[in-house]
C-alpha positions, -999 to +999 in steps of 0.1 A: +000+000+000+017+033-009+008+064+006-018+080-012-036+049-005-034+054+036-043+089+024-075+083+011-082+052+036-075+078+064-097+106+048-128+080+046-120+073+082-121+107+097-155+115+082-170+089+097-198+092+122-180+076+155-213+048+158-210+038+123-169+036+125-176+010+153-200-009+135-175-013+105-147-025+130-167-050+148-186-065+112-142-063+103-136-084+133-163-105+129-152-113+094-118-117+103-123-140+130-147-165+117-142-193+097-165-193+076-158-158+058-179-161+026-209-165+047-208-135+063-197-114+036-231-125+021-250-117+049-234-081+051-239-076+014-279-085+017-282-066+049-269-034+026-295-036-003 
């Protein structure tokens, strides 16, 4: 990753309502911890439409 791509990632970040920036960390986490990744990927993705 160079640096205008921390750039932009940290841009995104800082505009982000504090509620909805914990929300993407913990759905992250969840992700990141399970082993069954796909599945919840889905589910995210349908929960979004």
């Amino acid at each position: 990753m160079n640096n205008m791509d921390i750039n932009k990632i940290l841009s995104v970040l800082s505009k982000m309502d504090k509620k909805d920036l914990e929300v993407g960390i913990a759905k992250a986490n969840e992700i990141l911890n399970s082993k069954d990744k796909d599945e919840i990927i889905n589910k995210i993705k349908n929960s979004n439409k």
